[in-house]
Backbone bond lengths (Angstrom), bond angles and torsions (degrees), N, CA, C in turn:
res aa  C-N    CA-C-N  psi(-1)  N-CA   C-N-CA  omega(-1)  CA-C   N-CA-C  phi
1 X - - - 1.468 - - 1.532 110.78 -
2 X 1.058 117.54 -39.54 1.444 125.48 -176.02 1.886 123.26 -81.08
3 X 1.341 98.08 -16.29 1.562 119.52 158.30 0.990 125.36 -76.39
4 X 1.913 121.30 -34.40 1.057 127.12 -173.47 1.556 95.76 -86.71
5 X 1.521 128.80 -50.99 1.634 114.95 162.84 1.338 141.43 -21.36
6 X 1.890 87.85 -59.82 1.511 89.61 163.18 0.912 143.53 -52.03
7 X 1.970 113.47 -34.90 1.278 121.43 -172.91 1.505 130.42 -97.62
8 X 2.168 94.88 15.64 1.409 90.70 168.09 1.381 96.69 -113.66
9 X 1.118 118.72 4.93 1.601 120.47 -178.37 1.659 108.96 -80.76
10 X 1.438 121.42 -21.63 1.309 146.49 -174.63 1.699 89.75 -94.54
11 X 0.995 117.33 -72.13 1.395 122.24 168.29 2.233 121.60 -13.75
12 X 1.609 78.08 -81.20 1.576 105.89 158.73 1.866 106.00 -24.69
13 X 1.744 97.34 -84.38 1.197 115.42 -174.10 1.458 117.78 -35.20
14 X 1.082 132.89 -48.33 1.648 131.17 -179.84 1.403 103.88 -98.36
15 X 1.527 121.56 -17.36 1.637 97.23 156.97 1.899 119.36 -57.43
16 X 1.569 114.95 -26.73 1.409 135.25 -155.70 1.589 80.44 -89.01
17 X 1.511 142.50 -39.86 1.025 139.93 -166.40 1.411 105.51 -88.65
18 X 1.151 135.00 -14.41 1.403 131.88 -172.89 1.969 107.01 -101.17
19 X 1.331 88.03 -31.41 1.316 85.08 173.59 1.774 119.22 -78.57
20 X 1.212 95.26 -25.82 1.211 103.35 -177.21 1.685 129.31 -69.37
21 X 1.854 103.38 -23.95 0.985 123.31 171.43 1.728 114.98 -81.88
22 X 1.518 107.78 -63.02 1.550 95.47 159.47 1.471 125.02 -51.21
23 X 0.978 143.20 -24.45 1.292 117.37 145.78 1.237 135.62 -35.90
24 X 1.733 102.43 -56.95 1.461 113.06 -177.19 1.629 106.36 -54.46
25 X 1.480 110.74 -44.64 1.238 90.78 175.76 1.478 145.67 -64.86
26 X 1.847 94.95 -25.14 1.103 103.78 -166.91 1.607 97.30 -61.40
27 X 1.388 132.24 -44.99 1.399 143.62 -144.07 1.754 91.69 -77.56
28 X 1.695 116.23 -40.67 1.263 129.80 160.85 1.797 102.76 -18.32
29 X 1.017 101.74 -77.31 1.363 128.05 -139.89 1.883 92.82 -70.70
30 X 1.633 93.36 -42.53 1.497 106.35 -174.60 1.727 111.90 -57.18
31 X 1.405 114.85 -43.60 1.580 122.93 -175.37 1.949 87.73 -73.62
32 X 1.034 116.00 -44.00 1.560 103.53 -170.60 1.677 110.14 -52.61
33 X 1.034 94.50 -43.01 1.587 95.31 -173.82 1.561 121.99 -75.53
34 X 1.453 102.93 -18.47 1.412 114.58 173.38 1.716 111.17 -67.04
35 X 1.320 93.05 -43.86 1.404 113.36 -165.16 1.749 101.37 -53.83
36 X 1.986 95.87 -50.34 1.455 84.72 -170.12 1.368 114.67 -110.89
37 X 1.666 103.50 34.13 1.494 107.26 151.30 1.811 116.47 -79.57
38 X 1.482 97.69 -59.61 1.439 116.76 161.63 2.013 113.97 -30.19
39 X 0.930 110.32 -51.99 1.040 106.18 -174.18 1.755 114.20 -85.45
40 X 1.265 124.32 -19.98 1.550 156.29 153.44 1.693 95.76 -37.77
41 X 1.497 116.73 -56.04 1.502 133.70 -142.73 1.931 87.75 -88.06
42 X 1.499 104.47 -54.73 1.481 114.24 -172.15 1.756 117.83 -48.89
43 X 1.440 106.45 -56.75 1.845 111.24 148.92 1.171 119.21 -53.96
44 X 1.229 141.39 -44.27 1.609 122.47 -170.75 1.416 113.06 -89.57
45 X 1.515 126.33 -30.49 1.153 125.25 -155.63 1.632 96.85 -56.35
46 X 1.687 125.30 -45.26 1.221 99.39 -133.66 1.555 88.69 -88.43
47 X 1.279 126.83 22.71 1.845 115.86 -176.30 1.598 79.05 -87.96
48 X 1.598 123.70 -41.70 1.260 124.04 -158.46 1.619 131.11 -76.24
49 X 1.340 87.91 -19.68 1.706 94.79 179.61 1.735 107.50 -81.35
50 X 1.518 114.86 163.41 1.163 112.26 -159.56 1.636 89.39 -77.87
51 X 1.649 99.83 173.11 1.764 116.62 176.01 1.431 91.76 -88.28
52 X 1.425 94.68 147.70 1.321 98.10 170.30 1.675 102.89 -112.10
53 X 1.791 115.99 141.42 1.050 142.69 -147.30 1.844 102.72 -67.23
54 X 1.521 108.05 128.44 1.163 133.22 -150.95 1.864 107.12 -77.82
55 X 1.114 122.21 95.94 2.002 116.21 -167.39 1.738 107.28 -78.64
56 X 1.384 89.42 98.36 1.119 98.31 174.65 2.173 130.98 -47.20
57 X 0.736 102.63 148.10 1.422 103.77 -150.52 1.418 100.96 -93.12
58 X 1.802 120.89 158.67 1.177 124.54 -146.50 1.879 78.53 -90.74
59 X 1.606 99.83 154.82 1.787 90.83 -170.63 1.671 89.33 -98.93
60 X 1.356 112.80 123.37 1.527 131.24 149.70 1.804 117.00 -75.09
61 X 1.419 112.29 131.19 1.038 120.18 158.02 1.931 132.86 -71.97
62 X 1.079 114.92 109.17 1.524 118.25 176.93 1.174 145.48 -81.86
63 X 1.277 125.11 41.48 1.877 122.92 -172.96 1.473 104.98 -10.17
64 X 1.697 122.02 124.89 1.255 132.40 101.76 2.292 80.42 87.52
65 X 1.371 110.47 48.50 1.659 122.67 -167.46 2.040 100.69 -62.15
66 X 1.039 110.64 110.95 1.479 78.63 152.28 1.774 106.44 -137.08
67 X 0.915 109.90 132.66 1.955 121.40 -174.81 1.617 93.47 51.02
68 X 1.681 110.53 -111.93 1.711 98.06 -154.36 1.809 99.83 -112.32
69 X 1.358 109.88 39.64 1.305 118.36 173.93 1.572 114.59 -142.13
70 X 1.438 105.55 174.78 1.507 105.70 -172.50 1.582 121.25 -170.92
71 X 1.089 112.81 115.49 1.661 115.39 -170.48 1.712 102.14 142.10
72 X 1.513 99.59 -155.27 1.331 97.49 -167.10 1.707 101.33 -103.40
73 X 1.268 123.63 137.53 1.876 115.19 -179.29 1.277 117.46 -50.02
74 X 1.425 115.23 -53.06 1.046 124.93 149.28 1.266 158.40 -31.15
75 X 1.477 116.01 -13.37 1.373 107.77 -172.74 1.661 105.46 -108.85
76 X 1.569 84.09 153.14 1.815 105.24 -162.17 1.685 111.14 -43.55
77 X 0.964 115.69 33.92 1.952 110.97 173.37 1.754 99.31 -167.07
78 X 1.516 112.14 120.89 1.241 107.42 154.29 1.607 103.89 -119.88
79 X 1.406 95.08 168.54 1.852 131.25 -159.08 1.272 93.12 -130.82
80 X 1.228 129.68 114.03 1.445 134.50 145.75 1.547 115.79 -107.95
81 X 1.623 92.64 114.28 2.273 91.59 -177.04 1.373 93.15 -95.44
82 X 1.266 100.02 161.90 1.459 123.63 -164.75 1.560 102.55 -142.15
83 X 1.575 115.31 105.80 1.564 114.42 -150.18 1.452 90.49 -145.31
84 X 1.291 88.74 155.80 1.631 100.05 171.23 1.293 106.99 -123.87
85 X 1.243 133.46 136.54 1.887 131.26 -180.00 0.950 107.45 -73.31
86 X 1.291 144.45 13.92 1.646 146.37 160.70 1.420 96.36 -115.86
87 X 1.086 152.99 10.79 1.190 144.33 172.55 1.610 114.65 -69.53
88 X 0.946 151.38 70.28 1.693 138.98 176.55 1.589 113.47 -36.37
89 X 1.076 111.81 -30.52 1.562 103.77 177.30 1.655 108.60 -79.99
90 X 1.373 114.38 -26.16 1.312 131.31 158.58 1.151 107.88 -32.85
91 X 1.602 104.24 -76.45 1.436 124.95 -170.59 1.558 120.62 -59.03
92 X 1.707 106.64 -24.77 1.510 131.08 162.91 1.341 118.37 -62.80
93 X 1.024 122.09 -10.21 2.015 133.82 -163.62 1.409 88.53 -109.62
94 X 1.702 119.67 -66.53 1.372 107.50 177.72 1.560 140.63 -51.93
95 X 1.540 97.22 -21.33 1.676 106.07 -177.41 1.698 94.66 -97.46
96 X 0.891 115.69 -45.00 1.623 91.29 -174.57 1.971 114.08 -109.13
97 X 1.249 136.05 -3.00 1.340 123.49 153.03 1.326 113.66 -102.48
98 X 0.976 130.88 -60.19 1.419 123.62 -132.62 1.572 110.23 -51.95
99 X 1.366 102.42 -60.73 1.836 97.22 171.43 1.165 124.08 -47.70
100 X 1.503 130.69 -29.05 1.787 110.38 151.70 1.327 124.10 -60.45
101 X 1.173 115.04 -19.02 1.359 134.50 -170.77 1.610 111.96 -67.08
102 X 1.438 81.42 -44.33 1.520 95.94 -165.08 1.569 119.07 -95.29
103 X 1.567 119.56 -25.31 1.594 140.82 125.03 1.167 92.63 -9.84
104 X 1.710 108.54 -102.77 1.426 120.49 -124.81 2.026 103.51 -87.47
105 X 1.112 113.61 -48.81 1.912 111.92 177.30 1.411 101.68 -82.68
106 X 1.592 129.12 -63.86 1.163 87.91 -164.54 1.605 118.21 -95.12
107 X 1.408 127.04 1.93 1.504 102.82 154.33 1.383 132.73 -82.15
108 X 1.385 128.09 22.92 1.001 146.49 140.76 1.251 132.42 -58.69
109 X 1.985 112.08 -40.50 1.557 126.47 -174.00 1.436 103.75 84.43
110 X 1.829 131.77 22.05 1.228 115.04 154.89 1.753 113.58 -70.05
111 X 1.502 100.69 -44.81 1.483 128.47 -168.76 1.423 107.82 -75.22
112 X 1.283 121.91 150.24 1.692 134.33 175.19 1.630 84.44 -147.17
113 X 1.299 118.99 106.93 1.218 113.98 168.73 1.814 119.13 -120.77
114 X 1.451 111.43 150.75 1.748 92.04 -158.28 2.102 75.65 -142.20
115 X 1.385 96.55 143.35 1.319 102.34 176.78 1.686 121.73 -102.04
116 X 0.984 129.40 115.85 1.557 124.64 -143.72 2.233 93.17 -105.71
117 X 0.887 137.45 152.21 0.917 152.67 155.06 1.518 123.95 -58.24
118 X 0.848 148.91 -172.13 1.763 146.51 167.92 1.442 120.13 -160.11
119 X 1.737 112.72 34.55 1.424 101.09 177.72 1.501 128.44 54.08
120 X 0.977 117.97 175.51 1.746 111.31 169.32 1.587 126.66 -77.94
121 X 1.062 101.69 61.70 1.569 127.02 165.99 1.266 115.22 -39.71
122 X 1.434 109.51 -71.53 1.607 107.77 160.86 1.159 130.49 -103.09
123 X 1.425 125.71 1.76 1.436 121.07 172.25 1.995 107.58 158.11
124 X 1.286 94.16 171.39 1.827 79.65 -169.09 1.569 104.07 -81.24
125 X 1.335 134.47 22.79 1.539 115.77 162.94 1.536 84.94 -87.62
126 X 1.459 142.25 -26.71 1.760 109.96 -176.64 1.481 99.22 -52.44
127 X 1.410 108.33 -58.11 1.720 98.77 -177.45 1.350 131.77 -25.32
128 X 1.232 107.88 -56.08 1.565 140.24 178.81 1.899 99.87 -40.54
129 X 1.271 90.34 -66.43 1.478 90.95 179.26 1.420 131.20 -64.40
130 X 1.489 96.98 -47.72 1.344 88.32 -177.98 1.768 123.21 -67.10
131 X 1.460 113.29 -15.95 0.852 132.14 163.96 1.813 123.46 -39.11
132 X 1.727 95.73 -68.81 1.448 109.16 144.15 1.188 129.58 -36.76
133 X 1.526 118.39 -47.78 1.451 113.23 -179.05 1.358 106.52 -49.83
134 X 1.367 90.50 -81.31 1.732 119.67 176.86 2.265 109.40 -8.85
135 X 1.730 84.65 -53.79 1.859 80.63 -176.67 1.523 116.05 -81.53
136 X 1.410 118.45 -20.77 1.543 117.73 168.20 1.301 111.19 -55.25
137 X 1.796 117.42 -37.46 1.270 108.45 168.50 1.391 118.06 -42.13
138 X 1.106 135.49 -40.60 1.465 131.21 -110.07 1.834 80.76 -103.34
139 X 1.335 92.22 -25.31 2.090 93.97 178.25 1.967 99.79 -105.20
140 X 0.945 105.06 38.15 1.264 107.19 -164.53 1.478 154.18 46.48
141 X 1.598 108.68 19.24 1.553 134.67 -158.09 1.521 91.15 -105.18
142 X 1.581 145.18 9.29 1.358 121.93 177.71 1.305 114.63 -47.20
143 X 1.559 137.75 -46.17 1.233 145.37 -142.92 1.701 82.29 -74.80
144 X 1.394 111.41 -67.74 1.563 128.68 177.75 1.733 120.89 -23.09
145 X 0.943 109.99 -61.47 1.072 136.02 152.03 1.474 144.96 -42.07
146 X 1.415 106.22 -31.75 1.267 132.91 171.18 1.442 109.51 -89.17
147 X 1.443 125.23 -37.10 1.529 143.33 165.90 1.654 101.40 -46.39
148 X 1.549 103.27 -72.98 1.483 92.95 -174.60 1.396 121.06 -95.57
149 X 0.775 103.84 32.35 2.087 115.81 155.62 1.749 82.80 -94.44
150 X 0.723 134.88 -109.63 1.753 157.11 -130.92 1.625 83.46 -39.50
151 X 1.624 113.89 -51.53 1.759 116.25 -168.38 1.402 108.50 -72.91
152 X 1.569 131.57 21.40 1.176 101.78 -163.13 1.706 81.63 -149.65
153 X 1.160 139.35 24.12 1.409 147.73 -170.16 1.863 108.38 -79.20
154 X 1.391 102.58 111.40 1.240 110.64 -155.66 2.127 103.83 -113.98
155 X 1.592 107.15 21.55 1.666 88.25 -168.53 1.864 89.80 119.40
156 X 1.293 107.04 136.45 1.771 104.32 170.89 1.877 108.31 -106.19
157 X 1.580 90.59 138.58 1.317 95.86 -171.00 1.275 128.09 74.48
158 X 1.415 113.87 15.42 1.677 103.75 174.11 1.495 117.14 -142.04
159 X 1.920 88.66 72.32 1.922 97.82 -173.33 1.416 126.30 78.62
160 X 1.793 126.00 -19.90 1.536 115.76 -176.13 0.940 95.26 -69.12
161 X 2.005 153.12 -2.23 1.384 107.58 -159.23 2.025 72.37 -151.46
162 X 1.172 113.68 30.15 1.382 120.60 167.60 1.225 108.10 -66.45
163 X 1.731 122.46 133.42 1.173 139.24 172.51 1.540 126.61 -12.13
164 X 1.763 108.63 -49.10 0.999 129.13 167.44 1.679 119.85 -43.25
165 X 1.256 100.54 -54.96 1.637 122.91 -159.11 2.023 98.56 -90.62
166 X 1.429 106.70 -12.48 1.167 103.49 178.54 1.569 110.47 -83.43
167 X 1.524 101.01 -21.14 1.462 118.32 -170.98 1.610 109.07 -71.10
168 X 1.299 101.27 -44.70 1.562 115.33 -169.69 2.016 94.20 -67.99
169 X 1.744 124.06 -34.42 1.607 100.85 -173.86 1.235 98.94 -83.13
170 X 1.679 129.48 -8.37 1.509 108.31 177.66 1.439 115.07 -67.97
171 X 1.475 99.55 -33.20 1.627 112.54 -171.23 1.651 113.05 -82.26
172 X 1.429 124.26 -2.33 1.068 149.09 -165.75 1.810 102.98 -110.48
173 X 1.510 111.73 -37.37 1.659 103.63 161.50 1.388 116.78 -103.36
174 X 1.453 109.49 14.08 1.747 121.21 159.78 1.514 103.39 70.59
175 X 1.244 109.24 47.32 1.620 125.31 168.16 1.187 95.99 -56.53
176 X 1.760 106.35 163.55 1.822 111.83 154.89 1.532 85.20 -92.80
177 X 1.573 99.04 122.70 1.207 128.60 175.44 1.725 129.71 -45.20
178 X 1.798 82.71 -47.17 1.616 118.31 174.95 1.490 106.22 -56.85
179 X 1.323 111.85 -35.43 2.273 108.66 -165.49 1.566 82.46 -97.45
180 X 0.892 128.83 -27.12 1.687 130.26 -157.98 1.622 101.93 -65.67
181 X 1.156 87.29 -55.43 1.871 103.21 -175.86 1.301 112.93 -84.45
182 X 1.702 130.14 -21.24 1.235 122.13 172.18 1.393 100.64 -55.24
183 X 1.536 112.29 -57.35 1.960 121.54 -164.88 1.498 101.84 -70.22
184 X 1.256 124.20 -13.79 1.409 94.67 -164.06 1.762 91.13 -102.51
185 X 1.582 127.97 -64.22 1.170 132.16 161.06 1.635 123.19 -18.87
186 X 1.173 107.50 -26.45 1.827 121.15 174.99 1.711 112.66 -121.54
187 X 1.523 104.08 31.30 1.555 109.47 160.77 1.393 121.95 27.32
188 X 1.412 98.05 46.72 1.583 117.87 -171.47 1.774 100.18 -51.97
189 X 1.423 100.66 -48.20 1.739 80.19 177.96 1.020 135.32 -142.37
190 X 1.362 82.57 63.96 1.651 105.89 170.52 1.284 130.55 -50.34
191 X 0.999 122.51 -34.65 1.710 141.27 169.34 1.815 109.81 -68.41
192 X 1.619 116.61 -46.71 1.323 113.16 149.31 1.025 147.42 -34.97
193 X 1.409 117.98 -26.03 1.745 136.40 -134.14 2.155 65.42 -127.60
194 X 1.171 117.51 -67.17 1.499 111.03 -166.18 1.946 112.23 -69.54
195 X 1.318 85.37 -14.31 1.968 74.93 171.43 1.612 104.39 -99.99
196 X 1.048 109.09 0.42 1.755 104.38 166.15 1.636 109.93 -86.01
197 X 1.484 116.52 -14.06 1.372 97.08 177.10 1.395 96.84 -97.57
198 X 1.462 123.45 -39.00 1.569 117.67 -172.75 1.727 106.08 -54.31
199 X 1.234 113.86 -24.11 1.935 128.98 -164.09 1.849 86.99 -86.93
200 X 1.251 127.06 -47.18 1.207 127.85 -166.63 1.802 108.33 -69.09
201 X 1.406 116.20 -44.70 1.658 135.69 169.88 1.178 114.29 -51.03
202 X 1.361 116.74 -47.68 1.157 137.80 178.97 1.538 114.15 -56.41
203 X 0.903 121.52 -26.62 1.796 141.46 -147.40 1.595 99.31 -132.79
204 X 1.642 119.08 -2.95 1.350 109.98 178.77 1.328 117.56 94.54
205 X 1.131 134.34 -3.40 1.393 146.89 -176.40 1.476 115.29 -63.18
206 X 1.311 133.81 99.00 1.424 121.82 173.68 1.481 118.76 -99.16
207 X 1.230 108.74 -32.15 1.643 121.20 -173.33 1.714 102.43 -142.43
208 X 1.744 105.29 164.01 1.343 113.98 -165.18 1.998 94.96 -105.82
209 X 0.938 112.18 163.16 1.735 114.97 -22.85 1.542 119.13 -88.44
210 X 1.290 131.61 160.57 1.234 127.97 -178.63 1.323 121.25 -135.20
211 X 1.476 124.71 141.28 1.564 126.65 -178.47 1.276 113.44 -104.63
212 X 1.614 115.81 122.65 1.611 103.36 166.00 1.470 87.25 -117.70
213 X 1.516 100.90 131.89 1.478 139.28 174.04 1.417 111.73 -100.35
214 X 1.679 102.17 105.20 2.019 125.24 171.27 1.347 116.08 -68.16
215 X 1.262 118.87 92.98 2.177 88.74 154.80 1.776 92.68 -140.33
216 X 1.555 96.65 -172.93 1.515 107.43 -164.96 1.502 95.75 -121.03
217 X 0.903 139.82 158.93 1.343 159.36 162.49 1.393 128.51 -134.07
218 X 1.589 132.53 92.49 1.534 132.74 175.62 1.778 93.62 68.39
219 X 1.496 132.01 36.55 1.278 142.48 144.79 1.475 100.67 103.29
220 X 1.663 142.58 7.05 1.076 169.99 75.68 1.530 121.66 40.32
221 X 1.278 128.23 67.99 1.432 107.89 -175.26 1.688 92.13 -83.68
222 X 2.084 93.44 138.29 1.485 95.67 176.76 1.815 91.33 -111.19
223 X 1.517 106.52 179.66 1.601 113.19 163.08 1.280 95.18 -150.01
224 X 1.932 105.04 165.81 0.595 116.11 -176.64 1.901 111.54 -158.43
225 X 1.308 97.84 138.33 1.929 79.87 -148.29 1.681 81.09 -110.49
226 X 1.179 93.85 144.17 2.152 107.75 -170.05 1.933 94.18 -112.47
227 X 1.156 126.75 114.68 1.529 117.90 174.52 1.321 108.16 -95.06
228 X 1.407 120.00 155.69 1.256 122.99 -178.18 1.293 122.67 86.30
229 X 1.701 96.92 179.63 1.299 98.53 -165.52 2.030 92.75 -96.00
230 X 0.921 139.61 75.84 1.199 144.80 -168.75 1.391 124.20 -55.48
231 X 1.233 143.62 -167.72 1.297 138.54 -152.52 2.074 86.61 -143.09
232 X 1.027 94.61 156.88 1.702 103.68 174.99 1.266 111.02 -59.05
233 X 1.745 115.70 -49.33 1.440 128.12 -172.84 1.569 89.00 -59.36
234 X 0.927 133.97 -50.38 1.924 137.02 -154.67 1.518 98.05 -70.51
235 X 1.471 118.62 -19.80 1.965 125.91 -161.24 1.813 88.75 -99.00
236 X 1.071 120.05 -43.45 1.111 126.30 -174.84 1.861 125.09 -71.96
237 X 1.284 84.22 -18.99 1.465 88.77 -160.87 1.847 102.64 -94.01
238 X 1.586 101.92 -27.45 1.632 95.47 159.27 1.519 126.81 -121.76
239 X 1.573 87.93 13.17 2.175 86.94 134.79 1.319 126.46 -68.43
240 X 1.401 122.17 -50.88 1.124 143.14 177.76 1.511 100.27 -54.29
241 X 1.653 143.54 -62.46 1.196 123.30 177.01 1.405 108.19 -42.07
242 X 1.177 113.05 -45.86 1.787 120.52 -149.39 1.576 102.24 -65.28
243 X 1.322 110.70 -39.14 1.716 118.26 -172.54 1.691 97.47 -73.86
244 X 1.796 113.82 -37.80 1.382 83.03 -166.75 1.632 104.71 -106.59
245 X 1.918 115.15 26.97 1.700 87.59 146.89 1.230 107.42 -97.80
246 X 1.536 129.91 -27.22 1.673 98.90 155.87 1.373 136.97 -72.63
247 X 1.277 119.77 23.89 1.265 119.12 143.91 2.052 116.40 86.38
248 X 1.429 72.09 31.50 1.667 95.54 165.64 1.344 119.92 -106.52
């Protein structure tokens, strides 16, 4: 009698242990699946959540546009900016100089100004964009394009300038969608985007945004690198040296 006790009490015991383990597993199995629902949800959500509505950009006037420059090649002063599309002080140059800028020197033909890119300066959505920029050129919308990147700067690195959202300003300046996404999806210029920062280093460039300013004097090329997001009076004031040591 006391064998047979024991041996349902032993019995008992690893039934209490078997259940106890399928549980564990089951609950196992239960956090696994949570885990890689949750993580399922983290990739898809953001194709899935709605866009949020695109702020159209203040319209700048452009002398004489061609791809990511504008003015005459020729005339006695070039400006190369050196910007990053997450830059706010970037985005600070475009809202309050450049269109005087672009008024008063270069629709005149003192100014040749060309807008240079900066690699991943702050992170790979600059890439992203400038990338974008780069292919709006390619149908002739860089300038376009460059407007509503700068107007639409939401925080660096967290989705405003994600692939997705780059898609919606191509489709938003009514690109052919088809060339848009061949160049941008096949990192057409990627090598561009990296000789604008090696071209920017080269020229003294540490942070965005930055101007190196061309002219020649008595056969003399001088430069002159402008930091920041500067004021018109500050753009003016070493044009004006520059014209009058060459003697304008």
């Amino acid at each position: 009698m006391t064998s047979t006790k024991e041996t349902s009490k032993r019995q008992a015991r690893r039934e209490q242990m078997r259940r106890k383990e399928q549980r564990s597993r089951l609950i196992g199995l239960g956090l696994i699946s949570i885990g890689v629902l949750f993580v399922a949800f983290l990739i898809i959500y953001p194709s899935l959540k709605p866009s949020e509505a695109i702020i159209a950009p203040e319209a700048v006037t452009r002398p004489n546009v061609d791809f990511n420059a504008a003015g005459d090649p020729n005339a006695p002063i070039r400006i190369d900016e050196y910007s990053d599309f997450q830059c706010p002080y970037c985005a600070r140059f475009y809202q309050t100089t450049e269109a005087e800028l672009m008024n008063t020197y270069v629709a005149d033909g003192t100014v040749y100004f060309v807008y240079n890119t900066f690699g991943e300066f702050i992170g790979p959505e600059s890439r992203g964009a400038a990338e974008a920029a780069y292919c709006a050129g390619d149908q002739g919308k860089f300038w376009e394009m460059h407007d509503v990147i700068m107007s639409n700067q939401k925080g660096e690195n967290q989705g405003a300038f994600a692939d997705k959202r780059l898609k919606e300003f191509a489709e938003y300046l009514k690109l052919d969608m088809d060339k848009f996404e061949t160049c941008f999806d096949g990192n057409k210029y990627k090598d561009t985007i990296d000789q604008d920062m090696n071209d920017g280093k080269a020229g003294g460039v540490q942070a965005t945004p930055s101007f190196v300013m061309t002219y020649t004097v008595n056969g003399e090329k001088k430069t002159k690198l402008i930091e920041g997001a500067q004021s018109f009076d500050a753009f003016k004031q070493e044009i004006d040296v520059a014209l009058a040591e060459m003697g304008n």
